[in-house]
N, C-alpha and C positions, 0 to 999 in steps of 0.2 A: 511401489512408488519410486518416480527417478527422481532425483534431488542432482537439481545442475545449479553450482555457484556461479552468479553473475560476475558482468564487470566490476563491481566491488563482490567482493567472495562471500563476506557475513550477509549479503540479500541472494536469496536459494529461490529458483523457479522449482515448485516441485511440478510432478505428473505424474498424476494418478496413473493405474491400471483397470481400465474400464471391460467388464466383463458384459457382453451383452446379447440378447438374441432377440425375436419379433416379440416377446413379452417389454422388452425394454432392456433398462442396466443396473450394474453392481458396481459400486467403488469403494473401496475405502478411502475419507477423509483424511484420516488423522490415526498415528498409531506413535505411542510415547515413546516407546523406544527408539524405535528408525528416526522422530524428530529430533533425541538428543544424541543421536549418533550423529547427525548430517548437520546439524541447528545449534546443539548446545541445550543445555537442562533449567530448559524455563518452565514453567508452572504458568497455565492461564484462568483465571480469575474472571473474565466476563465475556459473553459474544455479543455480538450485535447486528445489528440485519438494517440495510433503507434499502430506498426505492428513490431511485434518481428518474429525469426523464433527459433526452437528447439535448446535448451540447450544455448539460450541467459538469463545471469542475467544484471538485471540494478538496481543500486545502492552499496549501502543503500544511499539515497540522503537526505540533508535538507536544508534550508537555517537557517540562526541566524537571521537576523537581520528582516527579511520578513518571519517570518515562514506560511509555509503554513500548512494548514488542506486539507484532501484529501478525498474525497466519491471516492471509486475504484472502476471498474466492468471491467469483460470479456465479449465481444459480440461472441468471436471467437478462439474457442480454450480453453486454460485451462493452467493456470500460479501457483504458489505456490508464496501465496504475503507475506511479512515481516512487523513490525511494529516494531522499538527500543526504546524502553524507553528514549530518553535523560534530561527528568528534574530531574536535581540534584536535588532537593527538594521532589522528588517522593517518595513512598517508593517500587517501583517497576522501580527505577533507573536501564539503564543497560541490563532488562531483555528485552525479543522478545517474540512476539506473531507470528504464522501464519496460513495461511489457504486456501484452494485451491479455488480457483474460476475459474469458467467455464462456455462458453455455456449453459452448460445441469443445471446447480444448479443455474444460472440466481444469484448466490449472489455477496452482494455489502461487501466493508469493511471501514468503517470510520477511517480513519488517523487521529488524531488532533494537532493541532498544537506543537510543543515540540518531534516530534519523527524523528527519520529516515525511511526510505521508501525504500523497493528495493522488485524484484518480477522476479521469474524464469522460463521460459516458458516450459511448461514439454507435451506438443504436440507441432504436426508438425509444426505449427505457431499457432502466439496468436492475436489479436486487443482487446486493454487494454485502456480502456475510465477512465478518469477522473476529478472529476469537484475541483477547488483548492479555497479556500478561501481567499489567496492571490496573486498576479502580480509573474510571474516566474522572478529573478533580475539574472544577468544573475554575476555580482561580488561578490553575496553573496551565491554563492552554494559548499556545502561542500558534501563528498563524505568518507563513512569511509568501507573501504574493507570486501567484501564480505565472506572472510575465518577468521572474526577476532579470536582468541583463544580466549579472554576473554566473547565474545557472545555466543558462542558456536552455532550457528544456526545449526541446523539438516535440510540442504536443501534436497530434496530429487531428487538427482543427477542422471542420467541417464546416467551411464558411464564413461563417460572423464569429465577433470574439464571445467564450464563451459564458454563459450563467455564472455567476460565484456569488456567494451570499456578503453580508454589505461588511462583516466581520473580515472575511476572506479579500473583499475588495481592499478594506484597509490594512492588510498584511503588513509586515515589515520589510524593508529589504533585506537581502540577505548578509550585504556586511554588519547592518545595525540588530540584528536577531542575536540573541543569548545562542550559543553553543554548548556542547557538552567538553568536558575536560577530558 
């Protein structure tokens, strides 16, 4: 697995080493060591699997009080994922990173605790697997709007603006959204 630190460092693109021949392929996901060598010594707690279909975004999501940390991947399809800087004590407060994952590039994206999260599905449908480091709480989740000006995210949109659920439509902005300390 290579583990390349983005422009914020604590969000890691990993890549697999894909073994393969006319039977098909081999990869390894996830191996706990090499994750807290590169990542840091989290424990994950839940996975989770949807099914989007084209020009669906969801998020940017976080919870405060339960923050989660998130390993991403695409099994199906091909999504444009986001990460938001929310620790105020950062010096990369505020700022986004992103990066397409797909099927065919088999990469993963480490989330860590303190950010927000949202991902665009930019084929016909996506299945979007990930493993969380903590319990989804279902009164602690905050949601800060997809188009915020002050983030500037460069989605890379396919047309019309895209699906977001009516939760998501109601985001907060991001100067008014709770941060992490």
């Amino acid at each position: 697995m290579d583990y390349q630190p983005l422009k914020i460092p604590d969000v890691v693109l990993m890549t697999p080493k894909v073994f393969g021949d006319e039977r098909g392929f081999f990869l390894e996901t996830f191996r706990q060591s090499e994750f807290e060598k590169h990542c840091g010594n989290y424990t994950f707690v839940q996975d989770n699997h949807s099914k989007s279909a084209k020009g669906i975004l969801r998020g940017l999501h976080y919870q405060l009080e339960n923050p989660q940390g998130k390993l991403v991947r695409v099994t199906r399809g091909e999504v444009f994922d986001v990460a938001v800087d929310l620790r105020k004590s950062s010096p990369t407060f505020g700022q986004w990173v992103g990066a397409t994952l797909s099927e065919e590039n088999k990469q993963m994206l480490w989330v860590p605790p303190g950010f927000a999260h949202a991902f665009y599905v930019t084929s016909d449908e996506a299945e979007f697997q990930y493993k969380c480091t903590d319990y989804y709480a279902p009164g602690d989740e905050y949601s800060i709007r997809w188009d915020d000006p002050d983030l500037g995210i460069d989605w890379p949109l396919k047309g019309e603006a895209p699906r977001v659920s009516e939760k998501d439509g109601n985001g907060l902005l991001f100067r008014d959204a709770p941060g992490f300390e």
